[in-house]
Backbone as JSON Lines, residues from 0, in Angstrom:
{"i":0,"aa":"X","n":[17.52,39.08,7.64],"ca":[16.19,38.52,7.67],"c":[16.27,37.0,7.48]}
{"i":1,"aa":"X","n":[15.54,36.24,7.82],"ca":[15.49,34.85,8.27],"c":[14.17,34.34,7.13]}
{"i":2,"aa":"X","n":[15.05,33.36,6.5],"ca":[14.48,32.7,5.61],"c":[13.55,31.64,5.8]}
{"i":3,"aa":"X","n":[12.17,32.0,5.44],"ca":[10.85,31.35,6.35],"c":[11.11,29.33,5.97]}
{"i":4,"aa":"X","n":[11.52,29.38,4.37],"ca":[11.15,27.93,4.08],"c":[12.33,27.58,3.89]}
{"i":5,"aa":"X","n":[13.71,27.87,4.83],"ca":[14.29,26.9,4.67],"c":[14.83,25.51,5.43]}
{"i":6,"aa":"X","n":[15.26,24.39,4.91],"ca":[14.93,23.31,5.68],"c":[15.89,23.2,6.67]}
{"i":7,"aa":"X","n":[15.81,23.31,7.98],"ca":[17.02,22.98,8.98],"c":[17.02,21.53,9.34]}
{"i":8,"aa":"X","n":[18.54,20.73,9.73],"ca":[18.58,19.52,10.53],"c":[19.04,19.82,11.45]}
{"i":9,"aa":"X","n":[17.82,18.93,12.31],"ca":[18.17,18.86,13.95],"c":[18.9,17.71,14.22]}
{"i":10,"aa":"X","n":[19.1,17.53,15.06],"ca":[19.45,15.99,15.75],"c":[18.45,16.34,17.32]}
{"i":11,"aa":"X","n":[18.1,15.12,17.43],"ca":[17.2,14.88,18.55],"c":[17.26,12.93,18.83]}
{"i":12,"aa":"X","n":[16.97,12.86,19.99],"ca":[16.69,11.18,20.64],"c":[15.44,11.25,20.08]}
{"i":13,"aa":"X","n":[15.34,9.99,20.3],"ca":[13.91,8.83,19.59],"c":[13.24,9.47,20.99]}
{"i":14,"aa":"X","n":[13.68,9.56,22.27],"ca":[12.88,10.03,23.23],"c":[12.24,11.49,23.07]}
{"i":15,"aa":"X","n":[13.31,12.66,22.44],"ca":[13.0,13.89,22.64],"c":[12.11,13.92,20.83]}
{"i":16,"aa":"X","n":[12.01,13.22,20.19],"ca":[11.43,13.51,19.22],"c":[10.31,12.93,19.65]}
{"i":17,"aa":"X","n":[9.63,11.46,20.01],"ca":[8.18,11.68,21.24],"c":[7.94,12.29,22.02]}
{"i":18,"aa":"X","n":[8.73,13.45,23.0],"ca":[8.24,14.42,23.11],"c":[7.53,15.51,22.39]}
{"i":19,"aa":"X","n":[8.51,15.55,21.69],"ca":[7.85,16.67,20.34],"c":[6.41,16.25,19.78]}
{"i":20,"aa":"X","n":[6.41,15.22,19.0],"ca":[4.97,14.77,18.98],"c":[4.12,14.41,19.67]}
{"i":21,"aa":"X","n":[4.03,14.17,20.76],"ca":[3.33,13.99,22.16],"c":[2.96,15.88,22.04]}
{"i":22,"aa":"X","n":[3.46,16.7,22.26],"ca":[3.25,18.33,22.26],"c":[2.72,18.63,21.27]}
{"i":23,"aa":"X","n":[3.19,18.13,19.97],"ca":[2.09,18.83,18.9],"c":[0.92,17.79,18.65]}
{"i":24,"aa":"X","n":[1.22,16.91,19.09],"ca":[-0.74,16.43,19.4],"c":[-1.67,17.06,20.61]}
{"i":25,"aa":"X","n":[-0.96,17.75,21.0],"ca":[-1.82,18.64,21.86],"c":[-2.43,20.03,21.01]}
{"i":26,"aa":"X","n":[-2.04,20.44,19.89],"ca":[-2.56,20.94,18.86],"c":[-3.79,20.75,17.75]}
{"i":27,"aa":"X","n":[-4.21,21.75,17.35],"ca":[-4.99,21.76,16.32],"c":[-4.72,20.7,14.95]}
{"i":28,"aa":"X","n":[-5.59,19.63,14.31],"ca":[-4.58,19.29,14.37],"c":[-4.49,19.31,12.21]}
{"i":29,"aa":"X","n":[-5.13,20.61,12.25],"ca":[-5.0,21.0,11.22],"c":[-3.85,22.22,11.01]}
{"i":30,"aa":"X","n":[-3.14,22.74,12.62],"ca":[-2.09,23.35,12.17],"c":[-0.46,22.39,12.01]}
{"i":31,"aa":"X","n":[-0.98,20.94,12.39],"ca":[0.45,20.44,12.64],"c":[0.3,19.01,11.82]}
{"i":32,"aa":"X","n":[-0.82,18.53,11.48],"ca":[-0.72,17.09,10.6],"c":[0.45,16.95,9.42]}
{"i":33,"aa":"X","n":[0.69,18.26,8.32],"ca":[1.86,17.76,8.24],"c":[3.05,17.6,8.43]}
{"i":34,"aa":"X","n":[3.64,18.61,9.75],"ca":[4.62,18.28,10.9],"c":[4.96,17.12,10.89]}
{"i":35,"aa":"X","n":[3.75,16.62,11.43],"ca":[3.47,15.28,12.18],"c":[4.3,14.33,11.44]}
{"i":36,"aa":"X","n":[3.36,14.53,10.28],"ca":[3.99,13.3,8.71],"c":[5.15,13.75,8.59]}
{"i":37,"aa":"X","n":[5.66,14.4,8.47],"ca":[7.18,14.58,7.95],"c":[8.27,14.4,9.2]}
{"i":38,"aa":"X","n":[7.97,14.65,10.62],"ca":[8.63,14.09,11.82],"c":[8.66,12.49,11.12]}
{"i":39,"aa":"X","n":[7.43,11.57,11.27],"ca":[7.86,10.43,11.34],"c":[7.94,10.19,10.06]}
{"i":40,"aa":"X","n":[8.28,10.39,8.7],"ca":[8.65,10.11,8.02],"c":[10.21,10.02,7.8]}
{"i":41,"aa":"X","n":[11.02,11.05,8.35],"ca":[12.31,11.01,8.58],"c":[12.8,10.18,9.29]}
{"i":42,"aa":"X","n":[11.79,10.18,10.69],"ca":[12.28,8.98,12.01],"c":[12.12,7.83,11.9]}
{"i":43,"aa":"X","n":[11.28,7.36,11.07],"ca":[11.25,6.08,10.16],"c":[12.36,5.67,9.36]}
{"i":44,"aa":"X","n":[12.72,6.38,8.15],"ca":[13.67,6.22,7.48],"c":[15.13,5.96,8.15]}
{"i":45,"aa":"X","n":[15.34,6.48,9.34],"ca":[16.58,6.41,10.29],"c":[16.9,5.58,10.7]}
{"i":46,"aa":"X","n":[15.27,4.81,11.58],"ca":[15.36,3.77,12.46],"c":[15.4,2.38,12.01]}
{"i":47,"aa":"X","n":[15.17,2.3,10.05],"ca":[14.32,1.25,9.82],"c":[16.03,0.86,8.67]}
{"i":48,"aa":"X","n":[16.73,-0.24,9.0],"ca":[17.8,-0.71,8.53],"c":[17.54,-0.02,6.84]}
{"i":49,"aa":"X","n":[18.89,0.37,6.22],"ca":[18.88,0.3,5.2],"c":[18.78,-1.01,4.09]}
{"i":50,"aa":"X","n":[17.85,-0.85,2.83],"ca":[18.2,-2.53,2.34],"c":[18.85,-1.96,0.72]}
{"i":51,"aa":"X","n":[19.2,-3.0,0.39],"ca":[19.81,-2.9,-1.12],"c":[18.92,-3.18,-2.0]}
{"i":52,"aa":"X","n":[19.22,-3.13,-3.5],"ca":[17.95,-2.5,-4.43],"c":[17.45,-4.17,-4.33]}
{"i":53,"aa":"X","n":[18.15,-5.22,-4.64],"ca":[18.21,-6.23,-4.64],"c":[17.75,-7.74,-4.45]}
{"i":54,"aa":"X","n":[17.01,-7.26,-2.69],"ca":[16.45,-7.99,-2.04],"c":[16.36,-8.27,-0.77]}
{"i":55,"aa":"X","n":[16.27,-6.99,-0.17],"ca":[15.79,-6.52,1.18],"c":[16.91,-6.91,2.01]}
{"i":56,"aa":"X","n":[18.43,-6.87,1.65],"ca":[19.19,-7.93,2.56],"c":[19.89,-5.79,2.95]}
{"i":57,"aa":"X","n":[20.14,-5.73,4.44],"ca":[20.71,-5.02,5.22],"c":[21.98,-4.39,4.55]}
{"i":58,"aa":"X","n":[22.23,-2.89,4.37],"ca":[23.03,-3.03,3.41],"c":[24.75,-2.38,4.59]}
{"i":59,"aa":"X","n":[23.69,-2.09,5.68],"ca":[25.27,-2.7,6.68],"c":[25.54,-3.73,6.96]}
{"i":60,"aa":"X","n":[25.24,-4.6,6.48],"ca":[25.6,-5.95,6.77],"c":[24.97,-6.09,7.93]}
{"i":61,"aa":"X","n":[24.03,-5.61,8.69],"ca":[22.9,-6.83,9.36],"c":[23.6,-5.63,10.89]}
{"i":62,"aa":"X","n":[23.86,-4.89,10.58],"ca":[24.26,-4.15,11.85],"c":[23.08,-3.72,12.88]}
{"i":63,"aa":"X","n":[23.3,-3.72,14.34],"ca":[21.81,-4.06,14.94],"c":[21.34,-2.31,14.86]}
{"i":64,"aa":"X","n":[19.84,-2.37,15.19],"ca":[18.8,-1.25,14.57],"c":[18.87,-0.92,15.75]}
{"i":65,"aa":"X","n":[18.6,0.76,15.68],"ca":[17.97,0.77,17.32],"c":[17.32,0.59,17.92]}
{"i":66,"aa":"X","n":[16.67,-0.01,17.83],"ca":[15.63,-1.38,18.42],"c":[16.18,-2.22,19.09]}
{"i":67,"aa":"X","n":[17.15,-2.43,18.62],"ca":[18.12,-3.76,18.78],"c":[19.44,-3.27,19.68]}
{"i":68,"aa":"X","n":[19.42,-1.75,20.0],"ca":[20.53,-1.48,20.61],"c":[19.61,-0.94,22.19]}
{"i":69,"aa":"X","n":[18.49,-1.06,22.1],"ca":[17.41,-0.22,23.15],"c":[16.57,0.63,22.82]}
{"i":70,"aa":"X","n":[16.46,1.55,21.61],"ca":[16.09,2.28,21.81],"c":[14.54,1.97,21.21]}
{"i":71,"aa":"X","n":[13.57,2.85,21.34],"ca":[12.0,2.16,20.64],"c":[12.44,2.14,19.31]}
{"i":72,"aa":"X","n":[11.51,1.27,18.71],"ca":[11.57,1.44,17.12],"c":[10.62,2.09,16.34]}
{"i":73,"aa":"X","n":[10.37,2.03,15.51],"ca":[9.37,3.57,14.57],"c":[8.19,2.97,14.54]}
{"i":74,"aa":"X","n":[7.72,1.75,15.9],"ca":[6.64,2.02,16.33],"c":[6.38,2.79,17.2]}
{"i":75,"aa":"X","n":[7.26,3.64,18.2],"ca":[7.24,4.64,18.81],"c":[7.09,5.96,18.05]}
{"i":76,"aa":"X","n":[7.15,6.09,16.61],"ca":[6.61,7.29,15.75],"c":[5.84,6.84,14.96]}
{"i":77,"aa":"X","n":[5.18,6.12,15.37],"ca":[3.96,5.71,14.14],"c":[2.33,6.79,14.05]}
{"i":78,"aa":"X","n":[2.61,7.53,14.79],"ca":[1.34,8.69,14.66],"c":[0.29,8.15,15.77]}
{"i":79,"aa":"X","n":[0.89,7.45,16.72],"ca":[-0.43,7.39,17.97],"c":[-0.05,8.33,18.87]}
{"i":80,"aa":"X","n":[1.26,8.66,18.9],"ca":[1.67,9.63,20.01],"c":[1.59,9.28,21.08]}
{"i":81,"aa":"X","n":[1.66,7.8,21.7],"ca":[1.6,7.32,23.1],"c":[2.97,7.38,23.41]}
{"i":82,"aa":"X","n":[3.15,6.87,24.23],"ca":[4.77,6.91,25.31],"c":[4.82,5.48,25.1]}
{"i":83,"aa":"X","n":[6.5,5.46,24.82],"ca":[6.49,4.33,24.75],"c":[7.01,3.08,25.56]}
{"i":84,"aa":"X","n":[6.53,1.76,25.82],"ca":[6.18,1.19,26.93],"c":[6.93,0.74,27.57]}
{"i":85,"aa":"X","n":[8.16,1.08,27.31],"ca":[9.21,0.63,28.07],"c":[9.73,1.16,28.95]}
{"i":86,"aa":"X","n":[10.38,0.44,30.03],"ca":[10.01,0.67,31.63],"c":[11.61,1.48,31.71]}
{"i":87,"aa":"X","n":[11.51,2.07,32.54],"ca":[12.93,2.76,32.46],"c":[13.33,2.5,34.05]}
């Protein structure tokens, strides 16, 4: 039997995870709001450089974000669920 609450990790693209939320905003959106929040709460935390307790300085040493390598940044999961605008 399959354990209802436990937490799995996926791996997914910054693209296939706006898919995902693009689909569950097509939902109720009282069955998926906190989906929603906890998708971009993780995809935030990923995309957004680590800093030190210290004083916000990069704690890879300034290594580029994915933003900075192409990919959208966690304004593409910020809860509007648009596509994001970059031209492919």
């Amino acid at each position: 039997m399959l354990e209802s609450n436990r937490e799995l990790n996926l791996s997914c693209t910054v693209e296939e995870v706006n898919l995902i939320l693009s689909a569950l905003g097509n939902l109720p959106f009282i069955q998926v709001h906190e989906l929603i929040a906890k998708l971009q709460t993780q995809a935030t935390a990923q995309l957004l450089p680590a800093k030190d307790n210290k004083g916000g300085t990069p704690v890879n040493g300034g290594a580029r974000t994915a933003a900075a390598n192409g990919a959208p940044g966690p304004e593409a999961i910020n809860g509007s669920m648009k596509p994001d605008p970059v031209n492919h």
